[in-house]
ZADRENLUM-297994 format. One line per 5 residues: number of its first residue (from 1); for each residue x, y, z of N, C-alpha, C, O, CB. Coordinates in nm, 2 decimals, always signed. Glycine has a CB too. Example, Ala and Ser with C-alpha at 12.3 -4.5 7.8 and 13.67 -1.06 7.14 Angstrom:
1) +1.32 -0.57 +0.78 +1.23 -0.45 +0.78 +1.32 -0.33 +0.78 +1.42 -0.33 +0.85 +1.13 -0.45 +0.90 ~ +1.28 -0.22 +0.71 +1.37 -0.11 +0.71 +1.29 +0.00 +0.79 +1.34 +0.11 +0.80 +1.41 -0.06 +0.57
end
This chain:
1) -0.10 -1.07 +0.56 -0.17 -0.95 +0.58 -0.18 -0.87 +0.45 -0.29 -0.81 +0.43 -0.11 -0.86 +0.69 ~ -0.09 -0.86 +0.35 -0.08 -0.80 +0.27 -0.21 -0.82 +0.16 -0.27 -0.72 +0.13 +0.04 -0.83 +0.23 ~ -0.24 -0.95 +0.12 -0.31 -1.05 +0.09 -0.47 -0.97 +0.08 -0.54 -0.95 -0.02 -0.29 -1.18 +0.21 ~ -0.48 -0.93 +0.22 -0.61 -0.92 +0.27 -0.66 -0.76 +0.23 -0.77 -0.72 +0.25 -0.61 -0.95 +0.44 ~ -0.55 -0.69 +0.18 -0.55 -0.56 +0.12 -0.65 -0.56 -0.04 -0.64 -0.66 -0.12 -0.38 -0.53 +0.10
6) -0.71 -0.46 -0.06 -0.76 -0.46 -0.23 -0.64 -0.46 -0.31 -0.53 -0.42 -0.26 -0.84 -0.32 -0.27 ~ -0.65 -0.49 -0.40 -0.55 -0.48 -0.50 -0.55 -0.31 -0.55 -0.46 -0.29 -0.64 -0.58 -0.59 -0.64 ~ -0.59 -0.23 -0.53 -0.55 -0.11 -0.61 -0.44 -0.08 -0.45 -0.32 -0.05 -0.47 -0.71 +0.04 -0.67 ~ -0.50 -0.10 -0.32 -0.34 -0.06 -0.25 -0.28 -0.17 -0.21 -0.19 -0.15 -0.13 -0.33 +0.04 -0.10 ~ -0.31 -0.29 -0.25 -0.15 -0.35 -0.26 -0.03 -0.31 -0.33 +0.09 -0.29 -0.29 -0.15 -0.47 -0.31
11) -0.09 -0.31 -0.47 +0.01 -0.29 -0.57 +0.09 -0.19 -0.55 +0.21 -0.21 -0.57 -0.03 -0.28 -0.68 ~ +0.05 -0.05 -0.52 +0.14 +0.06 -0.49 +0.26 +0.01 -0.38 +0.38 +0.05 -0.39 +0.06 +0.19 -0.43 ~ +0.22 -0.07 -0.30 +0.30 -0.09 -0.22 +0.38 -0.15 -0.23 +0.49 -0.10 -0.20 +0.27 -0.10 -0.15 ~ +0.37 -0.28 -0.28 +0.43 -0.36 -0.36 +0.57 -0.31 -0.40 +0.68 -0.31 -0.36 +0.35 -0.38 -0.47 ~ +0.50 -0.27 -0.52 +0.61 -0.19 -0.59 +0.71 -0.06 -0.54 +0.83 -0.02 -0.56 +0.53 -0.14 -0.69
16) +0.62 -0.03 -0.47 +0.75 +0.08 -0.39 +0.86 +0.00 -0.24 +0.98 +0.01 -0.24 +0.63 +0.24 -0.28 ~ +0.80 -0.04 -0.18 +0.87 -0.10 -0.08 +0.99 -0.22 -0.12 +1.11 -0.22 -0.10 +0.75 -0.15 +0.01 ~ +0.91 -0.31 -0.18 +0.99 -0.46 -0.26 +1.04 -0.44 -0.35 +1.16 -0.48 -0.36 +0.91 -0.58 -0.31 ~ +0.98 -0.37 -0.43 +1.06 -0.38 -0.60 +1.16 -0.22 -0.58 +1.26 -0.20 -0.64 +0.89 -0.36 -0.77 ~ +1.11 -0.16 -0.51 +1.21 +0.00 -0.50 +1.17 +0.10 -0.64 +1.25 +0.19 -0.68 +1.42 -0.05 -0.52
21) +1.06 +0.08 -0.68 +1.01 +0.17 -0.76 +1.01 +0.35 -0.70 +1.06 +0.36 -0.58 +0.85 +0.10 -0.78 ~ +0.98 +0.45 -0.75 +0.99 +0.56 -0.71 +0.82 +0.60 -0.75 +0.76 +0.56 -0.85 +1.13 +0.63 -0.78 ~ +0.74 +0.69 -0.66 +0.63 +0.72 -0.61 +0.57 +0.77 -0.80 +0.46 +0.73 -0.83 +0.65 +0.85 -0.47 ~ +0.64 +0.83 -0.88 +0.63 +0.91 -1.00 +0.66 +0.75 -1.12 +0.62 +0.74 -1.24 +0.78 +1.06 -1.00 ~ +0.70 +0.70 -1.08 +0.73 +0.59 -1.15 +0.57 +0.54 -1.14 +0.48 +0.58 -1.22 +0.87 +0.48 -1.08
26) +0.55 +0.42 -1.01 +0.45 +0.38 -1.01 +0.32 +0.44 -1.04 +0.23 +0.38 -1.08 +0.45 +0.35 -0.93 ~ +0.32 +0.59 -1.03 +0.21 +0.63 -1.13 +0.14 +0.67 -1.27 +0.03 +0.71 -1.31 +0.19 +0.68 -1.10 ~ +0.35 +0.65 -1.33 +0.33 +0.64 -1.43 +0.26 +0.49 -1.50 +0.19 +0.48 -1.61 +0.44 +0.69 -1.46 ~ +0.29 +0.38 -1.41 +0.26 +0.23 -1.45 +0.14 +0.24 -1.40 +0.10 +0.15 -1.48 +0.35 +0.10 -1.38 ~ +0.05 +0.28 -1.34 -0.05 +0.25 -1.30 -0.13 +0.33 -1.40 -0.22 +0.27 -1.45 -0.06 +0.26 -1.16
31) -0.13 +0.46 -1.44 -0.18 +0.57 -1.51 -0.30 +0.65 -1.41 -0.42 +0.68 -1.43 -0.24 +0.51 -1.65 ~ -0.22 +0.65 -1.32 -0.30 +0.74 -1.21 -0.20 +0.85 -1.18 -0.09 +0.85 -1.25 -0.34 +0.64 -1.05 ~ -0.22 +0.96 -1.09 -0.18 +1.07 -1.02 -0.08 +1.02 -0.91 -0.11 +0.92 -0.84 -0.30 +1.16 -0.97 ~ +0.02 +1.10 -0.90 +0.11 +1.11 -0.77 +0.01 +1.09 -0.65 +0.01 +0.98 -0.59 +0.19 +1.25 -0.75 ~ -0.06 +1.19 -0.62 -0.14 +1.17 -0.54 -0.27 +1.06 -0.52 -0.35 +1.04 -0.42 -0.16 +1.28 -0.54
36) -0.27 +1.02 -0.61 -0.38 +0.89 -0.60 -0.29 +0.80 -0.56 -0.34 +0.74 -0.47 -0.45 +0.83 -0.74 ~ -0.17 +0.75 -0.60 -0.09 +0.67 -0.54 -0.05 +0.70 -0.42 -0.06 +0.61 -0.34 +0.00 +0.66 -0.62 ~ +0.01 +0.82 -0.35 +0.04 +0.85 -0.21 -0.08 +0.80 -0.11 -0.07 +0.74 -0.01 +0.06 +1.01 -0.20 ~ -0.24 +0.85 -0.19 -0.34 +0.82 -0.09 -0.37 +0.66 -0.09 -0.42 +0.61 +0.00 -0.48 +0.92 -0.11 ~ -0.33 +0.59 -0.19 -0.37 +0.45 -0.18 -0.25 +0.38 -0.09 -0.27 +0.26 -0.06 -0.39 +0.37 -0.34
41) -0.13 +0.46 -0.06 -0.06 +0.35 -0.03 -0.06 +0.40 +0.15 -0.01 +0.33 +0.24 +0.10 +0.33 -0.13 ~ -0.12 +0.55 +0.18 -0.18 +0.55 +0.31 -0.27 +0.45 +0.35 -0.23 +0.36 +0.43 -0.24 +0.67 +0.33 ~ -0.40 +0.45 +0.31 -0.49 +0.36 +0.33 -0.45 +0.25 +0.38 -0.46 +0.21 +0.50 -0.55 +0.33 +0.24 ~ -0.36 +0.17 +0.25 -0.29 +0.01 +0.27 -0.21 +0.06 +0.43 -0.28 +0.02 +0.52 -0.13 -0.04 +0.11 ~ -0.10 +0.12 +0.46 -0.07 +0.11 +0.57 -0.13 +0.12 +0.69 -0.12 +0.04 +0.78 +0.00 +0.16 +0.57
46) -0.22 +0.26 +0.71 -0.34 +0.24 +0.79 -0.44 +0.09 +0.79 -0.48 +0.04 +0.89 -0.42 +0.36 +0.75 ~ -0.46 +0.06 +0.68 -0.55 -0.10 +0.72 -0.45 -0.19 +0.78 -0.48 -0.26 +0.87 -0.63 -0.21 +0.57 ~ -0.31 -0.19 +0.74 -0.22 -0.29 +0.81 -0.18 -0.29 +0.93 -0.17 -0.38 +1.00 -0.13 -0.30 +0.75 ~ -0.14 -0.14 +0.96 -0.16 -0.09 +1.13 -0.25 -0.15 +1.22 -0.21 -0.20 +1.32 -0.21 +0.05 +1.15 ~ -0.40 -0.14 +1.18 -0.53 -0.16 +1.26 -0.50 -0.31 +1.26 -0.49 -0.39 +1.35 -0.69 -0.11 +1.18
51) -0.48 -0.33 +1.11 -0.44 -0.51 +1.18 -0.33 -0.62 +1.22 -0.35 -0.75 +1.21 -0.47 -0.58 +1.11 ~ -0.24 -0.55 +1.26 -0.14 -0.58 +1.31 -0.20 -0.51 +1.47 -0.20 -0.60 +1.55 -0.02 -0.52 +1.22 ~ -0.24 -0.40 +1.51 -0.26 -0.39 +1.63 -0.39 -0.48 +1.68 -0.43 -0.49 +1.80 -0.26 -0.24 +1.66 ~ -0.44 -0.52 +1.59 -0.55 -0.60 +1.63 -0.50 -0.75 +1.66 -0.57 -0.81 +1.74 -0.65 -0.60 +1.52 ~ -0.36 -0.83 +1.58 -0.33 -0.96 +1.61 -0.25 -0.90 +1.73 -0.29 -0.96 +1.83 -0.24 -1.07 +1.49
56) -0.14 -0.79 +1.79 -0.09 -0.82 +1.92 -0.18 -0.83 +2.02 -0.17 -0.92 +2.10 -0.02 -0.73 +1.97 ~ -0.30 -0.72 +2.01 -0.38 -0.74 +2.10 -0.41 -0.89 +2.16 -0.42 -0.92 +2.28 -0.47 -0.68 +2.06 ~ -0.44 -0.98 +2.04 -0.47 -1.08 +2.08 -0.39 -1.19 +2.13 -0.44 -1.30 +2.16 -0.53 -1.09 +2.01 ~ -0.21 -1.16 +2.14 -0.13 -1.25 +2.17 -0.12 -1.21 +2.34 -0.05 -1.27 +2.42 +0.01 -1.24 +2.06
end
């Protein structure tokens, strides 16, 4: 699922969840805003929600 994500909100996520980066970190690596990173890594979870409730549905 992760996969199926854009790369600008994979990578936040990536890096925060797996690697244990800190929210200020990753936006320093990325050269974006705290808040550009907070809203990309909403998105990523909201698309992964919808599709994850979309494969139970179907089991």
């Amino acid at each position: 699922m992760l996969e199926s994500l854009p790369e600008k909100q994979r990578i936040p996520l990536l890096l925060h969840y797996l690697e244990g980066f800190s929210l200020e970190e990753i936006s320093q690596m990325l050269h974006v805003s705290v808040g550009i990173v907070k809203y990309r890594m909403y998105q990523a979870r909201k698309k992964l929600r919808v599709e994850w409730n979309g494969k139970e549905e179907a089991l």
